[in-house]
Backbone bond lengths (Angstrom), bond angles and torsions (degrees), N, CA, C in turn:
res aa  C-N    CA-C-N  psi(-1)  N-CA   C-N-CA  omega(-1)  CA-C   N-CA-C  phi
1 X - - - 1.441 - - 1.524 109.31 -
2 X 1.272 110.33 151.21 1.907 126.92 -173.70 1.476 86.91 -92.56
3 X 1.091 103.30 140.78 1.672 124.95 150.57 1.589 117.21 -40.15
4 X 1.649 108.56 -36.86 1.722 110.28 170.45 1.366 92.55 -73.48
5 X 1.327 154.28 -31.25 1.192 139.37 -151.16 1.835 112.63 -84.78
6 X 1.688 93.71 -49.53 1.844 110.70 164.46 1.424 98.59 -74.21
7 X 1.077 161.23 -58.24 1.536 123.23 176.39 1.088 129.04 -79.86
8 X 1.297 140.68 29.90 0.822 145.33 154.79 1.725 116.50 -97.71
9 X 1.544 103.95 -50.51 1.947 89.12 157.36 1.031 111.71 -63.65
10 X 1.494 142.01 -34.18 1.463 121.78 175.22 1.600 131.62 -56.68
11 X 1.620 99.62 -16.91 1.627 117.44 -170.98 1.681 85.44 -86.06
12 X 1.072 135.60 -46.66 1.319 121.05 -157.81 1.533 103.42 -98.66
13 X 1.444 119.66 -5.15 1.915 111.63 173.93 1.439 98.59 -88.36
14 X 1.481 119.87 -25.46 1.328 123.95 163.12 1.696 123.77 -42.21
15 X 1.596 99.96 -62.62 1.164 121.32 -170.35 1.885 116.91 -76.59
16 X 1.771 91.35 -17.77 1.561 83.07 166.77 1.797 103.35 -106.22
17 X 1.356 129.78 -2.78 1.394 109.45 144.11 1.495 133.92 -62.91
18 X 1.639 106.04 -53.57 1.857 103.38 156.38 1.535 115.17 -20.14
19 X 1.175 122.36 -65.61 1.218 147.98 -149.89 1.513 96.23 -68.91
20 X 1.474 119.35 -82.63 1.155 127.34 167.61 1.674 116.40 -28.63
21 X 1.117 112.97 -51.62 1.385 115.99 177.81 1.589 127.94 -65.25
22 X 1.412 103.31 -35.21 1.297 125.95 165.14 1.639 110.28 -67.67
23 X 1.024 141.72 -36.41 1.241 166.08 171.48 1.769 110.05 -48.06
24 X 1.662 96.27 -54.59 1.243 115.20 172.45 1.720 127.59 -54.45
25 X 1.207 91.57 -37.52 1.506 124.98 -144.55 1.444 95.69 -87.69
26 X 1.644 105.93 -38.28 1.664 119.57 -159.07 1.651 95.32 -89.37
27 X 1.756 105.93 -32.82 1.514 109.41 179.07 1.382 110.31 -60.26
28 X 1.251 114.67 -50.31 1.353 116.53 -168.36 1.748 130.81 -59.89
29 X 1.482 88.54 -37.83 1.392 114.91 -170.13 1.761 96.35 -66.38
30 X 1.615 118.52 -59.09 1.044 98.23 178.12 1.550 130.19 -79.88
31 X 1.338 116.54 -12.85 1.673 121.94 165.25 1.879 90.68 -50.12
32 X 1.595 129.20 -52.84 1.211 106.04 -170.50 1.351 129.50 -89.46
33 X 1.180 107.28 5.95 1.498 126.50 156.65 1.477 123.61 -69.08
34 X 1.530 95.92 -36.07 2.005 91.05 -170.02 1.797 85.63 -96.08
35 X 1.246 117.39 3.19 1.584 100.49 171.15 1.138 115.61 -95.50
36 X 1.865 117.05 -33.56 1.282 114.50 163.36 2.065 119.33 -53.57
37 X 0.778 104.24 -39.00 1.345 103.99 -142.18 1.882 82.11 -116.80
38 X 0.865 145.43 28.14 1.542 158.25 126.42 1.270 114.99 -59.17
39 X 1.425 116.89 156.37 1.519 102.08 177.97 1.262 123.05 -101.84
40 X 1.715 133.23 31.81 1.020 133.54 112.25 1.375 121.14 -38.55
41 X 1.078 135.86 -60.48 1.731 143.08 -142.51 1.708 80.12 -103.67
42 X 1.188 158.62 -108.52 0.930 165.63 119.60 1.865 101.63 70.27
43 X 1.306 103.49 -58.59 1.680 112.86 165.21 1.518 109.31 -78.31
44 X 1.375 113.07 -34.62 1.748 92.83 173.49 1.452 136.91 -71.24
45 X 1.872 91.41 -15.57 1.649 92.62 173.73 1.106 91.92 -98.82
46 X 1.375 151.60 2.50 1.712 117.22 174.92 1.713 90.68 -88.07
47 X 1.033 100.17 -29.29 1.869 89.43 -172.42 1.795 98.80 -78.89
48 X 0.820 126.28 -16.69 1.303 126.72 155.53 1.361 133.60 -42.84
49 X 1.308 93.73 -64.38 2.098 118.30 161.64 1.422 115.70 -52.54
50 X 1.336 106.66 -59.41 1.417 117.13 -178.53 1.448 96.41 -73.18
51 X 0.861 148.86 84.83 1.406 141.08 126.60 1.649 104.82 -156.56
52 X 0.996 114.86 -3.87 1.638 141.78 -161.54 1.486 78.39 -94.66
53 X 1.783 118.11 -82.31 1.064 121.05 168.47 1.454 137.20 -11.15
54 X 1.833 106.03 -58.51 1.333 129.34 -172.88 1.598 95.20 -61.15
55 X 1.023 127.64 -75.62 1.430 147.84 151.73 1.433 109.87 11.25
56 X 1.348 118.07 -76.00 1.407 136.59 172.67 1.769 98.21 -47.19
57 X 1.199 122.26 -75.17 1.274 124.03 -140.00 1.936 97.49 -67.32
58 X 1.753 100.68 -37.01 1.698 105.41 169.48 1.421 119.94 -49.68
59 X 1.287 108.09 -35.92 1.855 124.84 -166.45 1.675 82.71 -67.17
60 X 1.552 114.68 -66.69 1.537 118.89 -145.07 1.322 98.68 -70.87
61 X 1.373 126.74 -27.63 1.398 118.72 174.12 1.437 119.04 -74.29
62 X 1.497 126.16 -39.96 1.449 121.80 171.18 1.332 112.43 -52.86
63 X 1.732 114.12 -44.43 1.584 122.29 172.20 1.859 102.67 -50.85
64 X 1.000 124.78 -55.06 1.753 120.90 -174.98 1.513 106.70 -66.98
65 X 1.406 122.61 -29.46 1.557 121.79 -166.69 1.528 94.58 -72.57
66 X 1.489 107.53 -65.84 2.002 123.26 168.94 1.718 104.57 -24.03
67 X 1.081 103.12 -73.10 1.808 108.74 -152.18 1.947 92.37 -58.23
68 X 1.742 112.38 -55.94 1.424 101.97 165.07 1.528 126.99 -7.37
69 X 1.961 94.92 -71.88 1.353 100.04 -149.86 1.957 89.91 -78.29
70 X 1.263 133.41 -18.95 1.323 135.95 169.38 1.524 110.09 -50.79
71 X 1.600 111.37 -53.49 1.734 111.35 174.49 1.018 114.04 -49.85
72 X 1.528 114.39 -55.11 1.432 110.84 -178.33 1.408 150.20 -55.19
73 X 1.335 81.36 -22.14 2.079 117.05 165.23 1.308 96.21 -52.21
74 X 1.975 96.76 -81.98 1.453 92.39 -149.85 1.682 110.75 -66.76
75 X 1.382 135.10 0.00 0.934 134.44 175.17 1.444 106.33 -69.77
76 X 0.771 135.40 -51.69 1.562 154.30 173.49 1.483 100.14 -35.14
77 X 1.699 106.18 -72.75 1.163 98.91 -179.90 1.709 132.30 -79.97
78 X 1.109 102.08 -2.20 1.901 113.83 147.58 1.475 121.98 -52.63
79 X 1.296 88.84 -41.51 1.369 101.69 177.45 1.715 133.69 -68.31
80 X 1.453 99.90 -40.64 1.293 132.90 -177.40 1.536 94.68 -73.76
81 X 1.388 135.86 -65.20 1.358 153.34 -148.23 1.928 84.98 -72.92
82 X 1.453 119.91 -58.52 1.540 118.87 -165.09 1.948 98.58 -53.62
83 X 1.823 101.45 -56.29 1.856 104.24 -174.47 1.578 98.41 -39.72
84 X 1.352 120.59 -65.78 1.496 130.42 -173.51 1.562 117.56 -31.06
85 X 1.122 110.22 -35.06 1.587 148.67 -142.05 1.682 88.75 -89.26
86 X 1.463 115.66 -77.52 1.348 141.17 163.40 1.372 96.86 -14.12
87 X 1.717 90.00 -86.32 1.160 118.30 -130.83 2.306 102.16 -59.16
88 X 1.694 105.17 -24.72 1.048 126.40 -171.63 1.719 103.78 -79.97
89 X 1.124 107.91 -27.83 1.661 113.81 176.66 1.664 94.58 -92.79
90 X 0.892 163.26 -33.51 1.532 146.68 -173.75 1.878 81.97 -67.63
91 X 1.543 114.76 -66.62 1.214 97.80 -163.38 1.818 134.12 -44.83
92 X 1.389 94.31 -24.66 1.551 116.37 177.89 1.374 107.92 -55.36
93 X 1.416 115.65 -49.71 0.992 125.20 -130.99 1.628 88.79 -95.06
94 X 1.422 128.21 -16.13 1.437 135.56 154.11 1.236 120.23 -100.98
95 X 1.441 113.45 59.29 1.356 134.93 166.56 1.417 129.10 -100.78
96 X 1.301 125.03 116.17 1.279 113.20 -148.16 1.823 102.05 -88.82
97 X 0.985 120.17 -46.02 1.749 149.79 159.69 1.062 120.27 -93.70
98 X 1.742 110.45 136.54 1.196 113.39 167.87 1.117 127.46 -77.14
99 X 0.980 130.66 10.65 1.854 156.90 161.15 1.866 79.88 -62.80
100 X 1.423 125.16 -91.47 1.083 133.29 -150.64 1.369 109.99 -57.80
101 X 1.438 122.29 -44.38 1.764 120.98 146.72 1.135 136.98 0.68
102 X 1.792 86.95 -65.00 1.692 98.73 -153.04 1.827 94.31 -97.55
103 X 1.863 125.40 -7.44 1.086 109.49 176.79 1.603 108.79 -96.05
104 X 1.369 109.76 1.76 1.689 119.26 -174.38 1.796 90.45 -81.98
105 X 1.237 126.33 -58.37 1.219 126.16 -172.72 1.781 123.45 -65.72
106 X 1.378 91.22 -48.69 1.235 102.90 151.16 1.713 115.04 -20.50
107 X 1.391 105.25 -85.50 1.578 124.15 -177.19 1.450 106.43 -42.00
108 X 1.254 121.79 -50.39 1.822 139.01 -169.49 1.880 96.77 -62.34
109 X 1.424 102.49 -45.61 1.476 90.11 -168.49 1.401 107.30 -64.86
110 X 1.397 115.07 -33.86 1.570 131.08 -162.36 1.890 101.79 -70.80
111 X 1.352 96.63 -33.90 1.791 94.92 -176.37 1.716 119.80 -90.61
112 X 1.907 103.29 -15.64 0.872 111.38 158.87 1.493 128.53 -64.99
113 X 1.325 125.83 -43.75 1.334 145.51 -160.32 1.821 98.82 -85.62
114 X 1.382 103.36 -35.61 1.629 91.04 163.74 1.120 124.99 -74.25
115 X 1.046 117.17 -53.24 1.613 131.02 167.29 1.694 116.34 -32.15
116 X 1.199 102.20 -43.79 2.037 112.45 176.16 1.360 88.02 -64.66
117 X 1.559 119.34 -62.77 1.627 114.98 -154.49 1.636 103.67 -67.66
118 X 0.843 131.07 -30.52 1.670 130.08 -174.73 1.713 105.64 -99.21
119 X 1.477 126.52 -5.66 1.504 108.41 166.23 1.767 91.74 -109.50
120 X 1.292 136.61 -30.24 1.379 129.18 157.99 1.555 108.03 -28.72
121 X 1.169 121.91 -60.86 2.069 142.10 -170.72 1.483 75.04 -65.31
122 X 1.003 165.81 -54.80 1.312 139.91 -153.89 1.126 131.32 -98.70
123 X 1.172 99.52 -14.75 2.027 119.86 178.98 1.559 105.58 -92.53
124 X 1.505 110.73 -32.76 1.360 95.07 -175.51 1.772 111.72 -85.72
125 X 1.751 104.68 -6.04 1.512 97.70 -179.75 1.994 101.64 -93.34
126 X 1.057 106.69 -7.55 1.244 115.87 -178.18 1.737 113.91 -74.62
127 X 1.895 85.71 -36.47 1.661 91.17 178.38 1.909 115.62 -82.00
128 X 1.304 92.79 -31.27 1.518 95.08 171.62 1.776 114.77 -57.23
129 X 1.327 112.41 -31.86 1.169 114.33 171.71 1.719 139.23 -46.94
130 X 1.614 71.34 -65.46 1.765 102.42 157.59 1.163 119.77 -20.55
131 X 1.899 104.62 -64.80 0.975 122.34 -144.69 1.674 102.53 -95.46
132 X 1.206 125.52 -25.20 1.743 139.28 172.47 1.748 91.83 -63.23
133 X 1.645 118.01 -65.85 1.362 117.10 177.98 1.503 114.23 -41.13
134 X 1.030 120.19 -69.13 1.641 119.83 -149.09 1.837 96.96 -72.37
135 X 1.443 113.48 -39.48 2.025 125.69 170.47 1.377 92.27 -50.33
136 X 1.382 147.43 -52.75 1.842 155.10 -148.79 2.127 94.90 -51.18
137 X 1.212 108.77 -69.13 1.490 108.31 -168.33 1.496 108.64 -56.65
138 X 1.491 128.91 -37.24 1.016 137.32 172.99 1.256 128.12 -62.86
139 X 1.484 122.27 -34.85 1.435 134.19 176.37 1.468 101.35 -92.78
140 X 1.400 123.45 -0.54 1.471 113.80 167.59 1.733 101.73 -101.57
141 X 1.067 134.42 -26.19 1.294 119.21 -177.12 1.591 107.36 -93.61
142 X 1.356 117.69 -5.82 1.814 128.37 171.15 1.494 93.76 -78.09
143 X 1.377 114.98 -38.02 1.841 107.90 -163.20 1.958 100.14 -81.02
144 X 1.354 98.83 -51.67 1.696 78.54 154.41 0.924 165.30 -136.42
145 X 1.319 91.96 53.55 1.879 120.08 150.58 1.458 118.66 -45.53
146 X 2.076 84.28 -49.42 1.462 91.41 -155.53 1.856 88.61 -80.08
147 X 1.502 112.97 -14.16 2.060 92.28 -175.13 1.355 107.72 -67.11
148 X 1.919 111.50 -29.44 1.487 98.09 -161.69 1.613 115.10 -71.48
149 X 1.700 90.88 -19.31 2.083 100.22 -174.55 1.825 93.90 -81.39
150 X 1.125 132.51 -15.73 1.312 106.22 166.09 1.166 124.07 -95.61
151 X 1.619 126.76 -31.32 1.726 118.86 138.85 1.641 129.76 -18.56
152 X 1.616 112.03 -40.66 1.372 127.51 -160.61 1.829 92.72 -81.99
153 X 1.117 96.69 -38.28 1.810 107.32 -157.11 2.114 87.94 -90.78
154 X 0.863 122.36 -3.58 1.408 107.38 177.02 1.689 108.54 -124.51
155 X 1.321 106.35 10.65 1.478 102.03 155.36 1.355 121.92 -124.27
């Protein structure tokens, strides 16, 4: 055999693997086309969306229910801090010495400054809460997203 003779069957076992492969490629694509876009596949991505959806709107509502019950805290304790506030200036204001003044305020700063540090400790575990709650719907439809794409990839 000539060298034109071996490349030339090699050009055409070539050209009917291309072919073949291309063949494959064109089969497949549309087998997953008429499955996407069938109404099997067609119902799995709207039920797909919609629950993605559902997901979202659960997250954003636990996030609005959270931050609520967060306003309402610190309102509370606006509230609490102003009575204190008052209630620490009437006492001032029947102070006979500034000796007695400066140990009345004294005391106020000291009950104030705990009070920040121990309702601070509670807002920020309150916000971590929030924030685990309202992330929960989302990290369940991310966790299986990701089972159905590794189901998809192992069959």
């Amino acid at each position: 055999m000539t060298k034109k003779t071996t490349s030339a069957k090699s050009n055409k076992a070539s050209n009917g693997n291309a072919s073949k492969i291309f063949d494959d490629v064109l089969s497949n694509s549309k087998q997953g086309f008429e499955t996407l876009f069938s109404g099997k596949g067609v119902e799995e991505f709207t039920s797909f969306g919609q629950q993605n959806l559902d997901a979202v709107v659960e997250s954003t509502t636990a996030l609005a229910s959270g931050c609520q019950e967060i306003g309402s805290n610190l309102m509370a304790l606006a509230q609490q801090n102003l009575e204190t506030s008052l209630s620490m200036t009437k006492e001032l204001m029947g102070c006979k010495t500034l000796q007695e003044a400066l140990e009345l305020q004294s005391t106020y700063a000291k009950s104030l400054i705990e009070s920040t540090l121990s309702e601070g400790s509670k807002l920020q575990e309150m916000s971590m809460r929030v924030a685990n709650e309202a992330f929960e719907p989302v990290r369940d439809r991310v966790s299986s997203t990701y089972e159905t794409i590794l189901k998809g990839a192992a069959a």
